[in-house]
N, C-alpha and C positions, 0 to 999 in steps of 0.2 A: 395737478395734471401729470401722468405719465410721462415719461422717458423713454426713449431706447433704449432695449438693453446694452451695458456698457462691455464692450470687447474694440479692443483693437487691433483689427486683422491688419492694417495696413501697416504694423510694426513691425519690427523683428520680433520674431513670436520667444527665444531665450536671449539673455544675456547674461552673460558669469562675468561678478565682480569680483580677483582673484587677484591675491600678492605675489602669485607663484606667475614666472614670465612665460611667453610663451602665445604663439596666433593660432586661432582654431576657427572653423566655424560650426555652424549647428548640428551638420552628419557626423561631425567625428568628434562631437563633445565629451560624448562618456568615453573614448579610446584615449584622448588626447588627456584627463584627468579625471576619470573615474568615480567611483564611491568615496574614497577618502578623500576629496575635493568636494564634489555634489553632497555627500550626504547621502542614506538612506529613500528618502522620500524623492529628491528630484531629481537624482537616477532610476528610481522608477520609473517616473514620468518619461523621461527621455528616451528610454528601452520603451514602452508601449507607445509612443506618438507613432512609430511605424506599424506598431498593428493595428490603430485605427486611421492610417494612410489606406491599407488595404479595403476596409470598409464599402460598401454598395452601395449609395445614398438613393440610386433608382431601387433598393430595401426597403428605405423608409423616409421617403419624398415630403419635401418642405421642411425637414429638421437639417439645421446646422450642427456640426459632429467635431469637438476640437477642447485641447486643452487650454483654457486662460492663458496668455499673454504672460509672460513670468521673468523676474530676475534671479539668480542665484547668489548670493554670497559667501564665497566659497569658504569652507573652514580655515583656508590659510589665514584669512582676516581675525576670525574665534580666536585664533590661536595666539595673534600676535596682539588682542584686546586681552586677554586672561595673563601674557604676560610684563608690555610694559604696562600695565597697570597692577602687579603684583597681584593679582587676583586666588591665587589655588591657594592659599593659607583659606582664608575665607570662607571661598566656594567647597573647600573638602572637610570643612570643619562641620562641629553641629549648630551652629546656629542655627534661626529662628529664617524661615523664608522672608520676610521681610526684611529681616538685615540683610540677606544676601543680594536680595532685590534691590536696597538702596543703595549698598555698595556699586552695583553694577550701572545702575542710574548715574553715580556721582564719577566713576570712571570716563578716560577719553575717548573716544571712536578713534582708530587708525588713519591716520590724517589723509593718505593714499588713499582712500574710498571717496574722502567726502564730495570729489569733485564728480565722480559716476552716481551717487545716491541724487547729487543736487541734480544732475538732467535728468535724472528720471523722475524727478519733481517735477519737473518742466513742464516733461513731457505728458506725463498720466495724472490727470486731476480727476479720477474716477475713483470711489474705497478701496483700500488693499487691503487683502489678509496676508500678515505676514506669520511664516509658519514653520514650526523648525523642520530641519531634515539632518536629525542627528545621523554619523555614521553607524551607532547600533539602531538605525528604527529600520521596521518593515522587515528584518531579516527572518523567516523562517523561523519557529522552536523558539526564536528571539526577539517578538515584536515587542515594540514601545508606544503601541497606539494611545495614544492621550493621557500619555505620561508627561509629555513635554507641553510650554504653554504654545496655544496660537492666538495672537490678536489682532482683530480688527480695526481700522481706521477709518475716519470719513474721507480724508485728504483734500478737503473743499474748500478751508481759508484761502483767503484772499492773497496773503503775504507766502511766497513759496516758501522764506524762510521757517515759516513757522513750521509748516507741511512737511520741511527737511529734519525739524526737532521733533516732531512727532513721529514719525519714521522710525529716527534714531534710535527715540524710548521706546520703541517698538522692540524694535531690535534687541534692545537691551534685555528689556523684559523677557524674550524668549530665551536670551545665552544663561540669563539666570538661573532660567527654570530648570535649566540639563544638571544645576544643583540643588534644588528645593527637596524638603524632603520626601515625596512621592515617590522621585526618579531613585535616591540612592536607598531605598528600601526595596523600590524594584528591583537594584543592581546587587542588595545583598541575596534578595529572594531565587536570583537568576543565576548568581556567581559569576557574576559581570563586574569589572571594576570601572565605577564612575570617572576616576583618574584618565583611562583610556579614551573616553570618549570627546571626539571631535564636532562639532554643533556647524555645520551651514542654517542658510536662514534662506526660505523661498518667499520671495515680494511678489505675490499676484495679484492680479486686475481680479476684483470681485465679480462671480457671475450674478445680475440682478437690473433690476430699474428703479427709478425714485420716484418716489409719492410725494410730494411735500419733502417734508423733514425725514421721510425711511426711505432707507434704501434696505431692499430683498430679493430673492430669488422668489417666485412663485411654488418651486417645487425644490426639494430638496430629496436625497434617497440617499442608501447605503445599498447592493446586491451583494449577495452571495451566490456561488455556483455549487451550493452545500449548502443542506439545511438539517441543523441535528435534532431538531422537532417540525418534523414533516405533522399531516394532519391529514389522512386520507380525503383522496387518492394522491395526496402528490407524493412522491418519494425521494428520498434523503436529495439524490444528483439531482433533481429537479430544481431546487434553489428557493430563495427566499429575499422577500425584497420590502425593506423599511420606507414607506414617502412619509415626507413633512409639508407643513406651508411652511415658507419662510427660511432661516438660516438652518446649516447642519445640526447647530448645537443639540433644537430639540431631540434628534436621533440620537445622537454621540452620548447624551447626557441622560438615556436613560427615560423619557418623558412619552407621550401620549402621541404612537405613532399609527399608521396603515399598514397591516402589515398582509401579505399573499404571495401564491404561488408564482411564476412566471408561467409554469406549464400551464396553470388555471387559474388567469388573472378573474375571469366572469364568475368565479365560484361564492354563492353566497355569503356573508361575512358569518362569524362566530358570536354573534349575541343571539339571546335569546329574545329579544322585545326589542323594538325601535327605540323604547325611552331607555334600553342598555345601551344601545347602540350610541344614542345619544351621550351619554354619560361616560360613555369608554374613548368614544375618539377624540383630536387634539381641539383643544376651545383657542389658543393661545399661540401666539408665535414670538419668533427673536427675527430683532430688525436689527439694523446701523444704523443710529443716530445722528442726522443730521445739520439735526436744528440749534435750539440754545446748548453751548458747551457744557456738559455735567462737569462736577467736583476736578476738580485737577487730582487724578491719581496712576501716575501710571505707570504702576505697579499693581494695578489691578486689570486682571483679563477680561471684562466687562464693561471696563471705564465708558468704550462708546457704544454700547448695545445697550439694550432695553427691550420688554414686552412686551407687545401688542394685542390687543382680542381679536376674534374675528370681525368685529363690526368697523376697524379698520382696514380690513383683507376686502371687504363688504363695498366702503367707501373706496378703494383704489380699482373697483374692477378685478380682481384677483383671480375671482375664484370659477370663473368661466369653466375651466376644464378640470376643476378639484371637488366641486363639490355636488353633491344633494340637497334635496329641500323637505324638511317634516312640513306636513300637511295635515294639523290639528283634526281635523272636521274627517278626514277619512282613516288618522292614524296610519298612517304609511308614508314613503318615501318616494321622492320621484325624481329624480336624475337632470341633475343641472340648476341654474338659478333664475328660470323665466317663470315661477311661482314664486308671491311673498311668502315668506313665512322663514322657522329657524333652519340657520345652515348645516349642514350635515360635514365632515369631508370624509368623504367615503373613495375618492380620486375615481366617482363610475363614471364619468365623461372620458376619462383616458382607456379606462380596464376594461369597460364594458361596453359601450357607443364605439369605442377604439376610433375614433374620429381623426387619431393621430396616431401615426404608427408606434409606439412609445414602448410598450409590451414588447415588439419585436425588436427593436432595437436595444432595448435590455439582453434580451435572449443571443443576440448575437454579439452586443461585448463580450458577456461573460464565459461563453464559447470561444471565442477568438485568445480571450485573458488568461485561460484557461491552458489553454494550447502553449500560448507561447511563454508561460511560465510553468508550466507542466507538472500541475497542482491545483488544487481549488484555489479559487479567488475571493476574495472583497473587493468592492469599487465602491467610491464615493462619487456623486456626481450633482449638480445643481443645473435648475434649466427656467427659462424663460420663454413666453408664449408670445404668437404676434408680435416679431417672427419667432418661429419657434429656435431657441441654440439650446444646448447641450453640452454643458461644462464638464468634461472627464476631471475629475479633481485629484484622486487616489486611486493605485490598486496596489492589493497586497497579498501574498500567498496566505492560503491557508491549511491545518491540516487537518486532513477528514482522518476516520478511524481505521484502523490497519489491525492484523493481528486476530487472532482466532478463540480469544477469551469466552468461555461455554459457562452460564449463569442457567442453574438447574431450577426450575420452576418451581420444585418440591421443597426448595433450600428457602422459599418465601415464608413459609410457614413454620420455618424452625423458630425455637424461643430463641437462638443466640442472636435472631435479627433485632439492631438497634436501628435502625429505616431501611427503607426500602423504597424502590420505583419502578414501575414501564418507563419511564421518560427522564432517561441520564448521557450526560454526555459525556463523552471520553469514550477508552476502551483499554483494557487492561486491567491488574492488579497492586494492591500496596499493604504493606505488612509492617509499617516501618510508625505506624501512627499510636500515638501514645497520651497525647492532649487533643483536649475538646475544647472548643470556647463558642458557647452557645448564648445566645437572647435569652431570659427571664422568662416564659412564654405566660408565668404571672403580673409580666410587667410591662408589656410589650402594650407600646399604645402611639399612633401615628406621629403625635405632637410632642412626639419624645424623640424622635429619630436622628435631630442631627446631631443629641447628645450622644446615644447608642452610637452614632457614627465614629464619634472621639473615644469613647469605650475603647472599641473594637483597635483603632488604632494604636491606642495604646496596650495593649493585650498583644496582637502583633509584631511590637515592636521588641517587647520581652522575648516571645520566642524567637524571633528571627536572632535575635545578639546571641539566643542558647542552642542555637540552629536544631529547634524543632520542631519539625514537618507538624499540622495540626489540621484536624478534623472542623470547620465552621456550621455552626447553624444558626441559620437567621429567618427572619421573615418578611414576605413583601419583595417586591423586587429589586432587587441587591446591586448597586451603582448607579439607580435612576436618580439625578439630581433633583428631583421633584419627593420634596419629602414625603409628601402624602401618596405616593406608592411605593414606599417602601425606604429602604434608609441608604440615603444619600453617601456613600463611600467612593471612593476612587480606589481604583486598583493598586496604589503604592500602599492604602491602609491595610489590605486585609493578604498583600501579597507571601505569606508565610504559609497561607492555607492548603494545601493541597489535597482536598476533599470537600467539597461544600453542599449543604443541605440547602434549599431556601426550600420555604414555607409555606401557607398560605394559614388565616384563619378562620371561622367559620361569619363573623363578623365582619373580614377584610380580606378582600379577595381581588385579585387583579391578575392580569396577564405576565407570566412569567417574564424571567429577560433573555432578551436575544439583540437588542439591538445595538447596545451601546460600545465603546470602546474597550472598557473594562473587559468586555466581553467577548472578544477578539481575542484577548490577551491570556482569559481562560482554555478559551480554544485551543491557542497555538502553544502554550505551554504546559497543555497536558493534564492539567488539573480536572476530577471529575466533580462533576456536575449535578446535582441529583436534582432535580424538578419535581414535588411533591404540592399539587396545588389540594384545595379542603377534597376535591372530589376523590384523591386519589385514595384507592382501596387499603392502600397500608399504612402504618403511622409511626413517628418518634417515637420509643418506648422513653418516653419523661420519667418514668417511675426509676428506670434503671439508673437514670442519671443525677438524677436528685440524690441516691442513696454513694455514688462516688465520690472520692476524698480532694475539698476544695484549694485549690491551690492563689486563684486571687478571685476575688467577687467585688464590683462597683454597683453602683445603682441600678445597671437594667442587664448588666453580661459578669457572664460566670465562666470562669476555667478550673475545668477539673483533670486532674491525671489520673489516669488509668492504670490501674496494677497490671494488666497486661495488654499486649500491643492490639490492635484493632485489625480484621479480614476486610479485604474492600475489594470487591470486582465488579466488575462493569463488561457487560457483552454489547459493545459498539457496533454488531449487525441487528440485535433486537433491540437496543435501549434501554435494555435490565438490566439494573444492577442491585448488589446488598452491601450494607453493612454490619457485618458479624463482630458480636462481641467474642 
């Protein structure tokens, strides 16, 4: 049987657990300690909760509009855990993520906290995600979107005490991660020094209800007030908006989302058949585990999550406002779940009925987010139906294309072209490129990908120690955690790359990326982007690159060096771009 969804307004909506002295209350949080206190992420938060104070809710009537309920821990605790527990030999060395992880497990918590962590056990026995807010995440030029771990917990034992050790490892788990090796590949890719950086940790009330044993958000999204594959009519400022069922991961990680316009949410979707349509959208979600305790690990970021089908989503009532229904006997779709037959989620109950003001309330974050950080945005947000809330989770700057880079139409057709695309993202020019480390495209086959994936990082990691900038090509869609569309990387593996091809082939074909974190991460750091799906009119010249002199080859990825440097331009008003031998 259902739940409420779980929020508690009637708390103090922050609280900062901080070694540094000092009374404040919640107006003058960020004035009284700042980002190098908060962190990155829940200095956002605390900068935008006045712009959705401003908000019109006679806009978009019967939606509740608010950020989770949250605690802070402020990095002065980080600090003072990393050092009486001797921790930076460790943490700055090469080990293996695991070792660091356990180390940080077998460490003590700052005894000063433990008596603020335990009432907050007390008090909220609802799941929390807790989630770093390093001082370098979310910065402009310098984002760390899901470079750092976040974990979720049930927090529903019986014994607080336990509720309090799980927390802890929680906690643990995320300080770790600000050294795994992801983040300091990130930090050599960025010329950022991992040493610098200060780790707070945000304890939030999860937005969601419980079924049984899951607990989930009904709807999960990522928007953008930027979109660098618009798809007529809509255009680039018009924006772009990722839903899920169930938790963010499936989006963040790259997997099988809804993706549309805000300007034109009713715009028919892009397959070409119902049974593609069927085959393209999400079958699958991530829940929080409720029920029987899984393996004791935790040091793993999934310890209490798990997968669900729709026929779960089905059994809880879920999908009232997310889906459609195939309807065998007529071959067509029809909007909503008061037909038996298979589910669709296509979200036409919110997009297209608009039954719920949902669309315009999107439209007016990201306008507002927009505004008062004075840049494009991303937002992350999670929501629940009946009653309807609306979890503000994240927002982050991002950057759109700037600059007047002129990409000659004529220049497609020269032989020096080694690819080519209408649809790349970035803007500007690079001359500075001289390795290539490209997929096998005679070797490249789905149930190989999460090898390719250790390939690539190790190929990455060579250049980055010889700091040289490198041209990538791959295929399939590049950081989606779902192997079978494409090879599952994180953005710390391939963080050297600053040119990237991805692919398509004439066999295996799916929706480019755009949704995931990694992909942010592309964005705001500048690196271009070349989108070449099978349909696209121009292609890898393979032949030229076969005949170039090998410098390391494994199983399915080849790096070769180029006797001379590579042309790379990208026109960021049309989305053309080449690359010239």
């Amino acid at each position: 049987m259902s739940e409420k969804p779980a929020f508690a307004g009637e708390t103090s909506w922050v609280h900062l657990i901080s070694l540094k002295r000092g009374s404040y209350d919640q107006d003058d949080l960020i004035e009284a300690h700042g980002r190098d206190e908060l962190g990155g992420k829940a200095h956002g938060l605390l900068f935008i909760r006045k712009v959705l104070a401003e908000l019109d809710p006679r806009d978009f009537p019967g939606i509740r509009v608010d950020i989770p309920p949250m605690t802070v821990l402020g990095a002065s605790v980080f600090d003072a855990f990393i050092e009486r527990n001797d921790l930076t030999k460790i943490a700055l060395s090469d080990q293996s993520d695991t070792r660091i992880a356990r180390a940080f497990q077998r460490a003590d918590m700052p005894f000063e906290v433990l008596g603020d962590l335990r009432r907050l056990i007390q008090r909220v026995k609802t799941p929390l995600a807790v989630r770093s807010s390093g001082l370098l995440e979310d910065i402009t030029h310098r984002p760390f979107a899901g470079v750092y771990a976040t974990k979720m917990i049930p927090n529903n034992q019986l014994d607080p005490e336990v509720r309090l050790n799980k927390l802890i490892e929680a906690i643990k788990f995320v300080w770790a991660s600000t050294y795994f090796k992801t983040a300091k590949d990130y930090c050599r890719a960025t010329c950022l020094g991992i040493d610098c950086e200060k780790m707070a940790v945000v304890i939030q009330e999860m937005v969601g209800k419980r079924h049984g044993d899951r607990f989930y958000p009904e709807l999960s999204g990522v928007a953008r007030s930027y979109n660098y594959y618009p798809v007529k009519p809509a255009r680039p400022e018009d924006g772009v908006v990722n839903l899920a069922l169930g938790l963010g991961k499936t989006i963040v990680d790259g997997g099988k989302t809804w993706t549309y316009s805000p300007a034109f949410p009713q715009a028919p979707p892009p397959f070409n058949s119902v049974e593609h349509l069927l085959e393209e959208t999400q079958t699958d979600m991530w829940v929080v585990n409720l029920g029987e305790p899984p393996e004791y690990d935790p040091i793993k970021e999934t310890e209490y999550m798990r997968r669900e089908n729709l026929m779960a989503a089905e059994k809880d009532n879920s999908l009232r406002y997310l889906a459609s229904t195939y309807l065998p006997q007529s071959d067509r779709l029809v909007i909503g779940t008061g037909e038996k037959g298979a589910r669709a989620l296509t979200f036409a109950p919110l997009l297209v009925l608009n039954d719920i003001p949902f669309n315009r309330l999107i439209r007016q974050l990201l306008a507002k987010c927009e505004r008062a950080l004075e840049s494009p945005v991303e937002i992350e947000f999670a929501m629940t139906f009946d009653p309807h809330y609306f979890g503000f989770l994240q927002v982050r700057a991002m950057v759109a294309p700037t600059g007047d880079q002129f990409v000659n139409p004529e220049d497609f057709t020269s032989p020096r072209v080694l690819a080519a695309s209408e649809s790349v993202l970035g803007n500007g020019g690079r001359e500075d490129i001289q390795d290539v480390v490209y997929v096998r495209p005679d070797r490249f086959r789905l149930e190989h990908t999460k090898q390719i994936a250790s390939e690539l990082e190790l190929m990455n990691s060579v250049l980055l120690k010889s700091s040289r900038p490198y041209l990538l090509i791959v295929f399939g869609r590049l950081g989606s955690f779902d192997p079978w569309l494409g090879i599952p990387v994180s953005w710390g593996q391939i963080s050297g790359a600053k040119v990237i091809v991805e692919a398509t082939k004439e066999n295996f074909r799916v929706e480019l990326s755009q949704g995931s974190h990694y992909f942010h991460n592309i964005i705001n750091l500048g690196v271009f982007y070349f989108s070449m799906p099978y349909s696209n009119s121009h292609s890898i010249d393979w032949n030229w690159l076969e005949q170039q002199t090998v410098e390391h080859e494994t199983e399915f990825v080849r790096h070769v060096r180029l006797p001379e440097k590579l042309t790379v331009r990208v026109d960021g008003r049309t989305g053309k771009g080449l690359i010239l031998k």
